[in-house]
C-alpha angles and dihedrals in degrees: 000000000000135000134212136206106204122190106194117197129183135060089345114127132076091004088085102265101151097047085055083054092054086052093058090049101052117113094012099100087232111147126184120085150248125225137174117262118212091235079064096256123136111232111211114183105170141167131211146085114334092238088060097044087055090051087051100059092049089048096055096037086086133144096198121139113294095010115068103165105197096194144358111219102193132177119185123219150167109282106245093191094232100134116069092198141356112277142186110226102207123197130200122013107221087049100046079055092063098045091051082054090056099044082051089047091043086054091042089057094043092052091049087054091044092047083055106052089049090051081053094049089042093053084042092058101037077049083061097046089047096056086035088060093039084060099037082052086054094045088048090050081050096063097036085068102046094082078057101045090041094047090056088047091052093051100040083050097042105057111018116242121289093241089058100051084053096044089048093044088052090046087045091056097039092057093052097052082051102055083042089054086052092051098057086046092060091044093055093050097045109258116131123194 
């Protein structure tokens, strides 16, 4: 076991940065505290398995709206088991108040832009039905076509082409005026068949 004493500078104090520090520490079984100091530095003292220690500092060394922590001052030391759980020493109450107005304004903020991002995704993906329905209209339209389109394959395949059946009936007497032609030239020269 290890503990840590932890001086955070930096944007850290009335935007809810030490309840962000008790997130990180939920679950972990760390015990110690973190309090406010009047030059507006944030005081960790905490307990617990190095590995999580460790996890701790890179969860809390953080630049996200409101928190913006500057710097981490940490000295490591031998745990001494004086604290029996993790705990946020509050100061005034008025300004705790305040502080506690300005976390709820800072979630407030995040669930608008949340809120926001979500309404995005909702108009991208009723973007995507749209253009899905546009197609499944056109593929309707599709097979509402094909009885049409079969029933002119079966037709055009069923009786030849009127043009066909002339052409052929023109080749066809065109072949026998010729044989007949040929006749009457075997007959003249004397062959008979």
């Amino acid at each position: 076991m290890k503990r840590i004493h932890v001086i955070v500078d930096g944007y850290v104090q009335k935007v809810g940065f030490r309840e962000h520090v008790r997130k990180e520490i939920f679950g972990t079984g760390i015990t110690g505290y973190v309090r406010n100091l009047d030059a507006g530095e944030v005081e960790i003292v905490a307990e617990g398995r190095e590995d999580l220690l460790r996890d701790l500092v890179r969860g809390i060394d953080i630049i996200r709206y409101p928190i913006e922590v500057t710097s981490c001052n940490i000295t490591w030391q031998e745990a001494t088991g004086e604290f029996p759980k993790f705990t946020i020493i509050r100061g005034d109450v008025q300004e705790e108040l305040f502080e506690r107005m300005d976390s709820v304004v800072t979630i407030m903020h995040e669930t608008l832009e949340v809120s926001k991002s979500t309404q995005d995704l909702q108009y991208q993906t009723l973007d995507k039905q749209d253009k899905m329905l546009h197609k499944q209209d056109q593929m309707i339209d599709k097979q509402d076509q094909m009885p049409e389109i079969k029933k002119e394959i079966r037709d055009e395949t069923a009786s030849p082409p009127k043009e066909s059946c002339s052409n052929l009936s023109e080749e066809k007497y065109e072949i026998r005026r010729e044989i007949a032609s040929i006749k009457a030239a075997l007959v003249r020269a004397g062959i008979k068949f």
